[in-house]
Structures are given as C-alpha cells and as structure tokens.
C-alpha positions in Angstrom: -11.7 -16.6 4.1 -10.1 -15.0 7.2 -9.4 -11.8 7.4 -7.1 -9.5 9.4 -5.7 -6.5 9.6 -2.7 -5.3 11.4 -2.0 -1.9 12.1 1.7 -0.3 13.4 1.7 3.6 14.4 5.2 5.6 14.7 5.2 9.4 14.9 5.6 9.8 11.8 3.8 7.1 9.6 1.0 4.0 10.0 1.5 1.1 8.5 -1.6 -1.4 7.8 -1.1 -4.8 6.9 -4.3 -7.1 5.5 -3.8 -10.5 5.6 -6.0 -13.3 4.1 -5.6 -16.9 5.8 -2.6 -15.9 7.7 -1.1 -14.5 4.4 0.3 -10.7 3.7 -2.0 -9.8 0.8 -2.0 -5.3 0.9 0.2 -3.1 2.5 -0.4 0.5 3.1 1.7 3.3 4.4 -0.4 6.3 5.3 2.8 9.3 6.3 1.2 12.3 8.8 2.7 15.1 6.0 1.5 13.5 2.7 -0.5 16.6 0.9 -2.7 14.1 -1.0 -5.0 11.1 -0.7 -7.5 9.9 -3.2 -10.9 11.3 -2.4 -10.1 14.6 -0.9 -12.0 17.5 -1.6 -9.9 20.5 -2.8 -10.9 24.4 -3.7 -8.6 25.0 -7.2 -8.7 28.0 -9.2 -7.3 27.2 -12.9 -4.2 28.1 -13.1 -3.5 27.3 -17.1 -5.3 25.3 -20.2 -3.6 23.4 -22.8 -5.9 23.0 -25.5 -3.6 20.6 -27.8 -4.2 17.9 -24.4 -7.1 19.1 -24.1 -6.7 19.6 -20.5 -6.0 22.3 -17.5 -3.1 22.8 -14.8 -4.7 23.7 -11.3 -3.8 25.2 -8.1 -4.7 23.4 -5.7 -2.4 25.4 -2.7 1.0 23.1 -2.6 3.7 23.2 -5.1 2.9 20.6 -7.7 0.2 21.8 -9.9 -2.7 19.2 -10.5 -3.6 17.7 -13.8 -7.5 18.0 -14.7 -8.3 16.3 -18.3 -11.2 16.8 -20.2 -13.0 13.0 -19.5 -12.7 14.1 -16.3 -14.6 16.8 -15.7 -17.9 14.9 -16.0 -21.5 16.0 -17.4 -22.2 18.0 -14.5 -19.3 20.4 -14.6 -21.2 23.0 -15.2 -23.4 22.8 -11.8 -20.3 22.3 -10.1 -18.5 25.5 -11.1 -22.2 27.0 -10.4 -22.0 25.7 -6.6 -18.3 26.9 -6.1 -19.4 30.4 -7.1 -22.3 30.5 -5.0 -20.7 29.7 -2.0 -17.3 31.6 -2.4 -19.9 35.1 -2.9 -22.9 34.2 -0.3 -24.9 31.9 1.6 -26.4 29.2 0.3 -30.6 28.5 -0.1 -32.2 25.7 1.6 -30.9 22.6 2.5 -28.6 20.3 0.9 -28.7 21.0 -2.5 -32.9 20.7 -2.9 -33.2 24.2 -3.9 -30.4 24.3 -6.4 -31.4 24.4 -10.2 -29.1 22.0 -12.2 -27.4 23.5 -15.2 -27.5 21.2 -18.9 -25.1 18.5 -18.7 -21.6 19.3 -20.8 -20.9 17.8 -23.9 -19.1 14.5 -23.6 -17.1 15.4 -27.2 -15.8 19.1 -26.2 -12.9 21.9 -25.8 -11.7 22.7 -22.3 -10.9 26.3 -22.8 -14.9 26.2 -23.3 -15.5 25.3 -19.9 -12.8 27.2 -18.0 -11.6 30.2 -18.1 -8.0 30.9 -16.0 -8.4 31.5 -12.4 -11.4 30.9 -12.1 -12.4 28.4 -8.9 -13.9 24.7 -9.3 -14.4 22.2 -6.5 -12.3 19.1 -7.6 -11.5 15.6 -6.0 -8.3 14.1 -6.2 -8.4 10.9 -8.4 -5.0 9.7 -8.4 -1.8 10.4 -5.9 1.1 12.2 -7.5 3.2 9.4 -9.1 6.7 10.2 -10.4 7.5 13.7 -11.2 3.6 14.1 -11.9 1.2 16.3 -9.6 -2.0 14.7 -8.7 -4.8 13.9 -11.3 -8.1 15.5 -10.6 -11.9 14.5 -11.2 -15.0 17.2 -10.9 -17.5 14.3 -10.8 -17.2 14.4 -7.2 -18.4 11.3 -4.6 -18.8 10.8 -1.0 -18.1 7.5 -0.1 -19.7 5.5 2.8 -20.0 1.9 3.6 -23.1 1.1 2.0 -23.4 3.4 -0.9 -21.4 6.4 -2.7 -23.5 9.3 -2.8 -23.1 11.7 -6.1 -24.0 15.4 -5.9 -25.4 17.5 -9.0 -27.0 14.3 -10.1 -30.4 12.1 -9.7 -29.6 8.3 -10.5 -29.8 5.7 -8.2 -27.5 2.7 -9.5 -27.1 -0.6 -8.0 -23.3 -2.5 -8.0 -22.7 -5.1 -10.5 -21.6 -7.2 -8.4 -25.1 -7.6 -6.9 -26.6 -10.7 -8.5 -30.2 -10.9 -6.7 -32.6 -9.3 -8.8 -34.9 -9.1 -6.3 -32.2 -7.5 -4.0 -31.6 -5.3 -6.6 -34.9 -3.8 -7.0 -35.7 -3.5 -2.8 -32.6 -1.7 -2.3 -32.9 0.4 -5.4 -36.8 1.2 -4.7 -35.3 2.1 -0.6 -32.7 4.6 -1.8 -35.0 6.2 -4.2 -37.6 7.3 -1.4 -35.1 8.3 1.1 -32.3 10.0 -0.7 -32.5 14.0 -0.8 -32.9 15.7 -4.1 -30.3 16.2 -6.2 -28.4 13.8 -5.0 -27.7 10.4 -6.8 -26.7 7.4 -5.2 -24.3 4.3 -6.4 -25.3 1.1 -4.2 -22.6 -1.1 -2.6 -22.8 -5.0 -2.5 -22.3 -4.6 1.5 -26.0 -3.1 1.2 -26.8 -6.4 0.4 -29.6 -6.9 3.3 -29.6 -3.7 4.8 -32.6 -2.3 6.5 -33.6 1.2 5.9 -32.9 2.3 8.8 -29.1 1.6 8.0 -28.7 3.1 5.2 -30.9 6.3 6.4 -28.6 6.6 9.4 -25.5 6.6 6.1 -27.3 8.9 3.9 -27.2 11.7 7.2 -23.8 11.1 7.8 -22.8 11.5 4.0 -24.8 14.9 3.9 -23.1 16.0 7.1 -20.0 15.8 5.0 -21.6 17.8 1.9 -22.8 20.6 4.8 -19.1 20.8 6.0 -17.7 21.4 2.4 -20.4 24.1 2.1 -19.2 25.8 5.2 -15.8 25.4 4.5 -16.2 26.3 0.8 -17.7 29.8 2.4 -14.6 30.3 4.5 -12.4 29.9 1.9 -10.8 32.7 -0.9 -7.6 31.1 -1.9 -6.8 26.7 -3.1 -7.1 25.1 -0.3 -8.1 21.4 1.0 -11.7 21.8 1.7 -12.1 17.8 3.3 -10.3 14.9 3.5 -11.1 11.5 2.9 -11.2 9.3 6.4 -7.6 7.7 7.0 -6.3 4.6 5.4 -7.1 2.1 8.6 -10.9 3.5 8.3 -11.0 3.6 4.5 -10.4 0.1 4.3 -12.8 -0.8 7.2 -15.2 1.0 5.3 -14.5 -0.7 1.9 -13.2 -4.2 3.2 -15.1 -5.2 6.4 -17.5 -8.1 5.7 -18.4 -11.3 8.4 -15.4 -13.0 6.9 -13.3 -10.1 8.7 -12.4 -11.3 12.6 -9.5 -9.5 13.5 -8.4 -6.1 13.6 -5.6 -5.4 15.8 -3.5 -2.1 17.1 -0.7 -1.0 18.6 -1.6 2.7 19.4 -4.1 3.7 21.9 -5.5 7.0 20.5 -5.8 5.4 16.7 -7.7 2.4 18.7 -9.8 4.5 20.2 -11.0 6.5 16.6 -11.4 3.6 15.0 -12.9 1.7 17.4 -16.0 5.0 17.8 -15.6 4.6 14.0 -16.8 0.7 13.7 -19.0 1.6 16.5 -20.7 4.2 14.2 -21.0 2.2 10.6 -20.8 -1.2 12.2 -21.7 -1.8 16.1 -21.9 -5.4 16.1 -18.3 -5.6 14.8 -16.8 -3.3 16.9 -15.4 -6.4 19.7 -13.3 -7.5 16.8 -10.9 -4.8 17.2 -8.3 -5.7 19.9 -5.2 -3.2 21.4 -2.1 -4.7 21.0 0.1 -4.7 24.5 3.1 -7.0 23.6 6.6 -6.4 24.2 7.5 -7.2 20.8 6.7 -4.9 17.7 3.3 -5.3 16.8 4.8 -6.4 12.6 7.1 -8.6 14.3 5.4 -10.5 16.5 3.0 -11.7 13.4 6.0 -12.4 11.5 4.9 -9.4 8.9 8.6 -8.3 8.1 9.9 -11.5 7.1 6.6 -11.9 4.8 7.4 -8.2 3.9 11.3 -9.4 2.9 10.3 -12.6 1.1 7.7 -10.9 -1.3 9.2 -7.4 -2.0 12.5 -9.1 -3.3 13.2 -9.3 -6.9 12.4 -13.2 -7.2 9.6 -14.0 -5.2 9.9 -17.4 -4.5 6.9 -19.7 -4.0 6.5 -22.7 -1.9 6.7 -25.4 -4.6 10.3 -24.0 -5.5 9.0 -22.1 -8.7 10.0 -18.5 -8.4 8.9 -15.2 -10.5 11.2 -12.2 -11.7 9.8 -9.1 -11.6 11.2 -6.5 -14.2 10.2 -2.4 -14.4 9.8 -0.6 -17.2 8.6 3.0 -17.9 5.6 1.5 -19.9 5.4 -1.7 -18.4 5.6 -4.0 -15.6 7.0 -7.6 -17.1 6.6 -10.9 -14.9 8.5 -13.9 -15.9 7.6 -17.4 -14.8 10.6 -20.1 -13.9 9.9 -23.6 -12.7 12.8 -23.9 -11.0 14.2 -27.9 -10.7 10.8 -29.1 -10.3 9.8 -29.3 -13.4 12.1 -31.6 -14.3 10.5 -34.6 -11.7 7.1 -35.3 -13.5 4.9 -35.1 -17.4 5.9 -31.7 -18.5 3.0 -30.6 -19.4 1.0 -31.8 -16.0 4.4 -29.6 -14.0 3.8 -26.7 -16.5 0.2 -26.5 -15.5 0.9 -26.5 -12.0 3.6 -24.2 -11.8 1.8 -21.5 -13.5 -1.6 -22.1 -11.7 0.8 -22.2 -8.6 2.3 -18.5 -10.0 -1.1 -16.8 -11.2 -2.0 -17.2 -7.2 1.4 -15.7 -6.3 1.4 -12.8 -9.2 -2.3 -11.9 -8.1 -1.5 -11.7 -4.3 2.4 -9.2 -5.7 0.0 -7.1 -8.0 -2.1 -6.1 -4.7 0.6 -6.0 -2.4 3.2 -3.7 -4.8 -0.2 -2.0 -6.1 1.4 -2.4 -9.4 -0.7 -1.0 -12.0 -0.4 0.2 -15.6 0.2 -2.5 -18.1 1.4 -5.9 -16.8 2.4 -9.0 -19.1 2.8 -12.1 -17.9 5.6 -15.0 -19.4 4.0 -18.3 -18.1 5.8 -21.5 -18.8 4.7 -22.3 -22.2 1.6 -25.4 -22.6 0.5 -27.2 -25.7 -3.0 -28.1 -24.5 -5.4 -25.5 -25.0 -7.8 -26.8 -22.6 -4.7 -26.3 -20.4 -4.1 -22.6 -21.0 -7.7 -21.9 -20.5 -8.2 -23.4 -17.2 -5.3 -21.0 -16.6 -6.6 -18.1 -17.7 -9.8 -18.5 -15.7 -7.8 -19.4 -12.9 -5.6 -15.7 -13.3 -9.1 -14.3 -13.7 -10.8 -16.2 -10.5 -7.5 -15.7 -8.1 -7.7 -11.6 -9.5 -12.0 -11.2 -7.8 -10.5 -9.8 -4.4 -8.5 -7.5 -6.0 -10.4 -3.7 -5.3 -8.7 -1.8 -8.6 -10.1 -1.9 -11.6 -8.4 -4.4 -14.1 -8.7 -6.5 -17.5 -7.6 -10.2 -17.6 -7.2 -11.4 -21.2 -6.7 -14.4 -22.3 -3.2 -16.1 -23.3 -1.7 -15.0 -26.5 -0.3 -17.6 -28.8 3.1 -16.6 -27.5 1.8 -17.9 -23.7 1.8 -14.3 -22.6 -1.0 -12.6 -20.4 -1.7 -9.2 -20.3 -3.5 -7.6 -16.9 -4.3 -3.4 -17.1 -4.8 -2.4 -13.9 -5.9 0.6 -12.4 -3.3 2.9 -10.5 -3.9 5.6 -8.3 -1.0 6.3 -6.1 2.4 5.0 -6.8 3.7 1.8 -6.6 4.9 0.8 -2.9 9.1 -0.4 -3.3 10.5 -2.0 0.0 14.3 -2.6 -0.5 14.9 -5.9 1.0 18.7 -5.7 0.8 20.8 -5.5 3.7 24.5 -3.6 4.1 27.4 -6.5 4.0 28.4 -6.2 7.6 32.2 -7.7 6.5 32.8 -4.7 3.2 29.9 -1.8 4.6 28.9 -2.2 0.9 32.4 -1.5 0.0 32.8 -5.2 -1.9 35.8 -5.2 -0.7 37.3 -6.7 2.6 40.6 -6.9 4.1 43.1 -9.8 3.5 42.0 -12.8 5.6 46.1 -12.8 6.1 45.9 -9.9 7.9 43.5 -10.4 10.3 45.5 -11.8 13.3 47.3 -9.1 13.4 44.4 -6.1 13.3 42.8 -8.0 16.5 45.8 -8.3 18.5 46.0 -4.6 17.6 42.8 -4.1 19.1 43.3 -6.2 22.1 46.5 -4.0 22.8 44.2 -1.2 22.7 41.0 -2.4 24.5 43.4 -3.1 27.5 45.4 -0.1 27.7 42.2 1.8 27.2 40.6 -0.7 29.9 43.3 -2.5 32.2 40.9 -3.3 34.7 38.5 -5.1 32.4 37.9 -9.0 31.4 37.8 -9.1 28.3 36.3 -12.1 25.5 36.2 -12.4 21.9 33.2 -13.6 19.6 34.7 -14.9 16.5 33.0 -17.2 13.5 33.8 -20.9 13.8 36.2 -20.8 11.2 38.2 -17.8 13.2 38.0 -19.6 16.4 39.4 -22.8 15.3 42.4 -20.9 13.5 43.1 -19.3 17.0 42.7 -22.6 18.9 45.4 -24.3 16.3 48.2 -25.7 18.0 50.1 -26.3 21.2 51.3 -23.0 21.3 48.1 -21.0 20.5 46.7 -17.2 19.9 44.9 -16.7 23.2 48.7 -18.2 25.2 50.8 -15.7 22.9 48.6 -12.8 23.7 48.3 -13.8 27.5 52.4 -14.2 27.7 52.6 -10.6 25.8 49.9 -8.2 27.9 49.3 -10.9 30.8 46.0 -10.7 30.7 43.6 -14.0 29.7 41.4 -13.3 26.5 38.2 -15.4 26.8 37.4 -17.2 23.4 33.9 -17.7 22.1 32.1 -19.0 18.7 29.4 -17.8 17.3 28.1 -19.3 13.8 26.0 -15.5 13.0 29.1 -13.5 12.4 31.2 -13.4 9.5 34.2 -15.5 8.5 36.1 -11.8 9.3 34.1 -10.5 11.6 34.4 -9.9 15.3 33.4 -8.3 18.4 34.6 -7.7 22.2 32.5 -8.0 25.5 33.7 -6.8 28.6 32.4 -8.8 32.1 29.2 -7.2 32.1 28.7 -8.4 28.6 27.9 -5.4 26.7 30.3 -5.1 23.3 33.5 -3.0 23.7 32.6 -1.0 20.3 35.6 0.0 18.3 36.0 2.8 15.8 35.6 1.9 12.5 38.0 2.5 9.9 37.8 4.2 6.9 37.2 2.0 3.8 
C-alpha cells in the first residue's frame, strides 16, 4: 500500500493529510493555542473528589478542570505520587529512577478519597482531548512513547505487541530489551521493532530517558499545575506511529516545519529521511493534490461512493447511526449478488469515514439486508479486514438478525466536522431572491450609476446564458436601448458559472466594477 502524507502550515494551524493509494484516509488539525494533546505530561494538584463517581477534579493550570477516574489511576499510583513529592521538596538520588524504592501496587477494587487527599500534587498524562463541554480525561499510568517501544516508569515488565506473530521474534526482542532497559523501567514493544538491532533500540531507550530527566528537572522547577512536557507534534506523532517501507512520500509546504521534521526522521529513521520533499508550487499545497475536493466529497452528509451507492450519516448524543442505500443500482442485477456488493462496497467506505471523522463512541451500521448467511459473514469479516489499519482501539461484531453492525471505537479528541456547504451566491442564505421581473430594471440602474460614477470607462457585463439571450431578444434590443439612453456601448458576455440572476461588471482593464450590496 502507498502511503503519503501531506502537510499544509498557516500561522495559526497545520493541517496533515494521510492518504493511502492516492485516497484521503486521516485528517488532523494540530491549532498553535490548543492547551491539550494526548500524551502530555502535566503537574495537577487535586482540586476535588467525588466519591459517589468514584473519581477526582484536577487542576491542571487552564480553566477546564480535568477528569481523573479511579481505573485510571493504575497500580502504581502510589510510586507516582511518591516521585512528585520528591521532586517538588529536593533533588532527586541516582540516575533515572534505579535508586527509587517502588511502593505496593493499589488495589484494582478501591475508594479514591483513599488515594488522594485535596490539593495535593500528582504527575498525570492526558488520555483524552476535552470533548464537548468536558475537560480533559487523565491517566497516572504514565508512558513515553517512541518509535520502537513505549517505555513505562514505576514498573518492570517487558511486553511484546500482539500484533507480532513470530515467536521467535518475540523472544529476541523481548530477551534484547530485558538486558538493556534501566531499572525500574518497563517496556511495551512495537511491531516496527520487528528486526531491529540493538543498537536501534539502545539509541530509543536514551532518547526516551532524556525525556524522563527533562520531567524531573522541570518537575523541580515547578510549585503550581503546570504542563511539565508535551507530546511531539501531530506531523511527528504520526511519523513515529505510521512510518513503515510502504510509506514514500512525505511532502511540505513550510520551510522551518520541513526542516524539524526532517532532523526528526533523520534521528529515529536516517534511511527515510530523502522521502520527505519541500513543497515550492504556486498553487496551495491541499489543492494542488486535489485534497479539498476529497475533503468536500467525504465530509458531506451522504458520502457518495463510486458504484452510485451512498451512506447517511446521522449524530446522536449516544450514538453515531450509518445507513446503507443502494441507490438505482440495485435494481440492474440478482438482488442478493447487488446487496452483497453494495455493502462490501460501503464497509470499505464506512471504515475509511470512521478514520477520517475520528468518530468514535458507539457506531451501528444499517446494511442492506441479505438472506444468505454465508453472505453476511463474508461481510462481516470483510468490515473486520477493511477496519486492521485503523490505529484506535475498536470491536467489530458480527451482524444482528436485524442486518445491523455494531463498531465501539475508541475516542480520544473530538470528532473532526468540516461544513461542506457553501452561501447561495443569488439569496446570501436569505432563500429568498428578487423577482426575475425585476431584474432589467436593477441593472440598468447600475449601469446609470457605474457611468456617472465612471464616464470615462468601457464598460461589459457577464451575465448567465439564460440572461444574455433575454437581452439579445429582438431587433430592438437591451444593449441598443441602453446605448440610445447614456450613449455609451455596454459590452455583452456569457458566462455558464453565474447564476440565472446573477451578474457582474468589468471595466477595460478587466477587473470587476464591485457594487454595494443591498440589504436583504
């Protein structure tokens, strides 16, 4: 599969666009003031409990106070408050964490106002963006992520990803991490360790405990909730998550942010690094690669698929509800052979809108409904095989006996809306126009106007085809009438783009004579 990703800088925002075989398949907006991203490192002091939720408010130094729930503060809570205490009052011993004694894991069955007490300080990662009226969810198992492996302070396990098959894979890379890793420190291996020497994934584990010595130093510095360290940016986080030999293109439109991530692939992937490419075009970068219109077609309400089937794509506050129509081609073949298509043909489609809207929560499917049962398998292992590249965590099961499928998937920020509509240029989203009757009369109006305001000038008028032909009726016509009352020849053009009531003026340079709008 082909990979590539673009990425569009502004002032204010980056916008990174993955595409697989030429198609959009992610979109991710990363704005220069947002106070939260998944994975930063924050200093909180507890703020309030709520034993019936079993859960605390923090402060975490912005105005939305964060949510931290019981599952959430992990069995190594209490070394974690133990660290934040040490640091916040004096230096630290040794290196690392090799001289720090571990405290008993918590209880996983337990009472929150047990653990915490109110204002007291914990180091916490955020675990989902604020979504809603919500504050941000936090974790206290924290992780430092790297290409190769996550590395897990406060613990000692060494796992290896699932997703790993070779057994004897397996056991190399778990036996290397387990005689270089540092003490203290456990260690969840990624599948792109898969082949790794150890010299690779030594050079990851000294970068990853760079990061742990700058939250101890900042963690020293600090006496109030503050952002201790932030997660790398989106463009890098999904280099670091994404990048495989499948991936040959990334491409840029700002120099500073292609230099950082170029030093960055230089750094975790050297013999990568030449695919990244500075974009120089005249056009924007999205444009160019045709991005927006693949941004309008799939953000609308009916995502319509090549094969003439289309979904519908309703919100709720519980749920997110697809609905599968055929469209008129069902109607051209063996229903049931057209039903299987179609919804084999829309599982691809809903996969590809769940990544790209980052829709998560609950999501149920209406396919098209099949008889054959062999049929409705092969579809459900098909939603299930077309789901693999998706990064969040979800659950496919199988159809109901209603022909519904129901996908949880994992959310973490909130779900990305583009409004594809456009403003009516004839009603300005009025719905309302003026009578067709009446428009002779408002352009000779304006023509009166444009010359007295411009007596010099030559003057043409774009109308639609429709417009222009009315004008042209007759022996007798609009352009003679208005040349025998201001004696002055108005040039008359088509042009098929406008509205049936719409038009504009040019003077002989050819830029538009703008009029003053009025007042709907």
């Amino acid at each position: 599969m082909e990979k590539e990703l673009l990425v569009k800088s502004t002032p204010t925002e980056v916008e990174i666009a993955l595409l697989e075989n030429k198609k959009l398949v992610e979109l991710h907006t990363q704005r220069n003031d947002i106070a939260f991203s998944v994975g930063d490192i924050f200093l909180a002091y507890v703020k309030s409990l709520r034993p019936g939720l079993n859960a605390g408010f923090l402060d975490v130094g912005v105005r939305k106070d964060a949510f931290l729930h019981y599952t959430d503060l992990g069995p190594q809570i209490n070394s974690v408050k133990k660290y934040t205490r040490i640091c916040l009052n004096g230096p630290v011993k040794g290196r690392y964490l090799e001289e720090f004694q571990l405290e008993k894991d918590n209880p996983k069955n337990g009472k929150i106002d047990k653990v915490f007490q109110k204002s007291k300080p914990v180091l916490v990662q955020i675990l989902k963006e604020p979504i809603s009226t919500k504050g941000p969810r936090l974790t206290c198992e924290l992780t430092l992520a790297g290409r190769f492996m996550v590395m897990t302070p406060f613990k000692n396990v060494v796992a290896v990803s699932k997703k790993i098959s070779d057994t004897a894979e397996r056991k190399r890379l778990k036996v290397l991490i387990e005689s270089i890793k540092p003490k203290n420190f456990g260690v969840i291996i990624r599948t792109a360790a898969v082949g790794k020497k150890v010299a690779d994934l030594h050079d990851e584990i000294s970068t990853l405990l760079k990061k742990w010595d700058t939250i101890k130093d900042e963690l020293a510095k600090s006496n109030k909730p503050r952002k201790i360290v932030s997660e790398v940016d989106k463009t890098q986080g999904i280099l670091r998550d994404l990048l495989s030999d499948s991936f040959n293109k990334v491409i840029i439109d700002d120099k500073e942010l292609f230099g950082s991530v170029k030093d960055y692939l230089n750094n975790i992937a050297p013999e990568q690094a030449k695919i990244i490419t500075y974009y120089k075009g005249k056009k924007p970068l999205f444009e160019h690669y045709r991005i927006e219109n693949q941004i309008k077609s799939a953000f609308s309400k009916t995502p319509t698929m090549s094969s003439g089937a289309y979904l519908v794509i309703e919100h709720t506050e519980a749920m997110h509800v697809i609905d599968v129509n055929s469209g008129p081609k069902l109607l051209k073949r063996d229903q049931e052979e057209a039903a299987v298509k179609v919804n084999i043909d829309a599982a691809q489609e809903i996969a590809r809108q769940l990544r790209l809207r980052d829709l998560g929560g609950l999501i149920i499917i209406d396919f098209i409904d099949m008889r054959n049962k062999e049929n409705r398998n092969i579809l459900y292992n098909k939603m299930k095989q077309f789901m693999e590249n998706d990064r969040a965590q979800h659950t496919v099961l199988p159809l109901s006996k209603f022909g519904l499928i129901q996908i949880t998937r994992q959310r973490v920020k909130p779900e990305l809306v583009i409004n594809t509509l456009e403003t009516c240029s004839s009603c300005k989203g009025s719905g309302k126009v003026e009578a067709t009757a009446l428009l002779p009369e408002e352009v000779e109006r304006n023509i009166k106007f444009i010359i007295e305001a411009y007596p010099n000038a030559k003057i043409s008028l774009k109308v639609h085809p429709l417009l222009h032909s009315y004008f042209k009726k007759g022996i007798y016509t609009h352009q003679m009438k208005w040349y025998v009352k201001y004696k002055k020849w108005i040039a008359l053009k088509s042009d098929s783009e406008l509205h049936i009531n719409q038009y504009k003026f040019y003077n002989n340079f050819n830029d538009e004579i703008r009029l003053q709008e009025k007042e709907k």
